[in-house]
C-alpha positions, 0 to 999 in steps of 0.5 A: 882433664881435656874439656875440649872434647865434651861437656856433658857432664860425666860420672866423677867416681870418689872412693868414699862416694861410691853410690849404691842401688837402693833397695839392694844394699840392705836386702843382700848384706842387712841379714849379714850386717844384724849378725856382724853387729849383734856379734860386736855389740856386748864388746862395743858396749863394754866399751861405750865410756872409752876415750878413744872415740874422739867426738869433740868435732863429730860428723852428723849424718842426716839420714835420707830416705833409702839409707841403710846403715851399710850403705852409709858405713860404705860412702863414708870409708868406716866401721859399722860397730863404730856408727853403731856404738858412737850413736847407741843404736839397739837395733842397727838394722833399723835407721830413719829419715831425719835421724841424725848420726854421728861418724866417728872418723869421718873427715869433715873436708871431704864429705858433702854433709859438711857443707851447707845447703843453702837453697835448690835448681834444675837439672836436665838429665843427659845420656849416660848421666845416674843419680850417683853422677848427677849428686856428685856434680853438684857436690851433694849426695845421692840421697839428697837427690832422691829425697827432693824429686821423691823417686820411688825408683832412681835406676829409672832416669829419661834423657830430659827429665827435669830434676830438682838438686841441692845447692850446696856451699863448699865446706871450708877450705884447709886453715892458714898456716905460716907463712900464710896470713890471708888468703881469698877468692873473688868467687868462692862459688864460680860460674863456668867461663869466668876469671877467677881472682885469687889473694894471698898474703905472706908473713915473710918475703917469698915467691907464690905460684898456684896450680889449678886442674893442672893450670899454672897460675902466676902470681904478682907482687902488689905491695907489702906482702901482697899477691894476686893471681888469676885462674881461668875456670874452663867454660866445659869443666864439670860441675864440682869443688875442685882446689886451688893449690898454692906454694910459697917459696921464701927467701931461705928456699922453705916451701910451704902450701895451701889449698882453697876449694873453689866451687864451679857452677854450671853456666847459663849457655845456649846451644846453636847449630851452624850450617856452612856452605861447601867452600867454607866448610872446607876451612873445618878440616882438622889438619887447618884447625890444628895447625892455626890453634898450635901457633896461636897457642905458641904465642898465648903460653908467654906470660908477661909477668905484670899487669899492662891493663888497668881498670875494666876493659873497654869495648872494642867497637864504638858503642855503649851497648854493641849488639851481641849476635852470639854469646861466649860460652854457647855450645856449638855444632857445625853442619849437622856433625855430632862433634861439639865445642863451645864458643870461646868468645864474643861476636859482636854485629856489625858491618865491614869497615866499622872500626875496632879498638883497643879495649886496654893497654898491651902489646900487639904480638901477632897482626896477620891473615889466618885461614880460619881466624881471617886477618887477625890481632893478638894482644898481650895484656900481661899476666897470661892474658890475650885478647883477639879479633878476628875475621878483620877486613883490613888489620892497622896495626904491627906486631910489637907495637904498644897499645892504649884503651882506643888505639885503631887496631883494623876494621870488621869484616868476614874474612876467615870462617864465618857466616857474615860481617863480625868481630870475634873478641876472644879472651884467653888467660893461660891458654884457657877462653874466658868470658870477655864481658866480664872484664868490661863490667869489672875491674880485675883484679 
């Protein structure tokens, strides 16, 4: 998925959580579904003591205001003689809110009423944006949506309307097996734009990788049989439980896997329109933006395969508590343009000439002028992670060189495209921007 290009948020289609209109679902088929089930029913009855209905693990459904029997037997991929006849229903044309139904059949894995709800907050509603979308953005369901905001009618949304959505803790991931003993996440549940850190442990000496949305994720051996690994959680991916996909490779050349949910939040980001003057705005032509993103990108994609930092970051400017002028993460437009980014790192205030530093130990793998970065610094600090600075008005250090938390690396300036005298400090791990501020006040992993 290219988060790149937007980040409103976009209706995610999932076969077995295909919203209906309500009010329309029984209304066309409820006449059609009385017949079906009253034809079905002497036989399901006859057969209402059978084994072959595995209800030790059932899947309660809480029925919603505006549910229908077929509405839910659609949502759920399943037969509607099987709901009937694992709940004993005489009169399968009539279900109410609260009522409690078992699906037989239904995976627990994928389906939101599997997962707990453990409290509510707001949502704004964009264009384009349905009930149905905005449900499964916060891995919840339709009904759950109508039911909290009471909508007599929600085919009729407003651009802006606040609504009131469920927030929901994922269901469980896949249960371990062999080779793995343990695996765990540093935040199950994860805002945008942050580092996501990952353990595993193996019975057995191997070789772990992961893939996220496509990420690759690269794992080091701690100790023992300890790994870790981290994952960039992109500051545009929608809202939504995606999964962490592991492999395991052990020494006789088995391969084993497992995957964990990971439930991503939406970030608390601001939005700012930036008006540049003509020269300047010269520096936002396509041609020039690709170009520098392509050989920065070539440089962040070599991943050094162990951890050169140890500990938080430090700040690379010499104060306690730097002035931020504009957050990571803030959604962007450049003069009056209806294209939209984000801000893929920190600015810190500050005039030219005041020093910048190396918040940890790396190595320095790019240290020159760029047309839209200005003069800039690259530094590797192992296991897909990058910092930069950029806009420098002098640059101190040379590419090659090895660096240690307060090492001068060169001065603010306002070289490059900028509006006045700053440091850009930009993370990226794996190619993906992350929030720097989260490395100085913890230590990952």
């Amino acid at each position: 998925m290219n988060h790149q290009t937007r980040f409103k948020r976009l209706a995610i289609h999932r076969s077995q959580q295909r919203p209906l209109r309500y009010g329309v679902a029984y209304s066309k088929y409820g006449s059609l579904l009385v017949l079906v089930i009253c034809l079905l029913w002497p036989a399901a009855l006859a057969q209402a003591d059978s084994p072959t209905l595995d209800q030790n693990k059932p899947l309660i459904y809480t029925v919603q205001t505006g549910d229908t029997l077929i509405f839910i037997a659609l949502k759920y991929n399943l037969n509607l003689a099987d709901i009937a006849l694992a709940n004993h229903l005489r009169n399968p044309g009539l279900i109410l809110p609260g009522q409690q139904l078992i699906l037989p059949g239904a995976s627990s894995l994928s389906n939101p009423e599997s997962a707990e709800r453990i409290g509510e907050q707001l949502h704004t509603v964009q264009a384009g944006e349905t009930i149905g979308s905005i449900a499964n953005s916060y891995y919840a369901t339709p009904a759950d949506v109508i039911a909290l905001n009471r909508l007599d009618n929600p085919d009729l949304l407003q651009v802006g309307q606040i609504l009131k959505v469920p927030v929901i803790q994922p269901p469980l991931s896949e249960p371990l097996v062999w080779p793995f003993t343990g695996v765990s996440l540093s935040e199950p549940t994860i805002i945008q734009g942050r580092t996501l850190v990952a353990r595993v442990s193996l019975a057995g000496e191997a070789t772990v990788v992961g893939d996220f949305e496509g990420q690759p994720i690269f794992f080091y051996h701690s100790s023992g049989a300890d790994y870790w690994g981290l994952v960039a959680i992109h500051a545009l991916i929608e809202p939504n439980v995606y999964q962490l996909h592991l492999t395991a490779t052990m020494s006789d050349g088995q391969i084993y896997s497992h995957a964990e949910n990971v439930k991503v939040m939406e970030g608390p980001y601001d939005s700012e329109a930036i008006l540049l003057d003509g020269s300047r705005a010269e520096l936002l032509q396509t041609e020039l933006i690709k170009e520098e993103r392509e050989k920065l990108a070539a440089l962040w994609s070599q991943i050094t395969p162990r951890p050169l930092w140890n500990g938080p970051f430090w700040f690379p400017i010499a104060e306690e508590a730097p002035r931020v002028t504009s957050a990571f993460g803030t959604r962007r437009s450049y003069n009056d343009s209806s294209d939209l980014s984000f801000h893929a790192g920190t600015d810190f205030g500050g005039g030219v000439g005041e020093p910048i530093y190396a918040p940890a130990g790396g190595i320095v793998v790019l240290a020159e002028p760029l047309m839209v970065r200005g003069n800039a610094v690259l530094i590797d600090h192992g296991m897909g992670l990058f910092s930069g600075y950029w806009h420098q008005s002098k640059i101190i250090v040379t590419p090659g060189q090895h660096m240690e938390p307060g090492d001068l690396i060169g001065y603010e300036g306002d070289t490059g495209l900028v509006t006045g005298p700053h440091l850009h400090w930009e993370f990226r791990l794996n190619g993906i921007a992350v929030d720097p501020l989260q490395w100085t006040r913890e230590s990952i992993p």
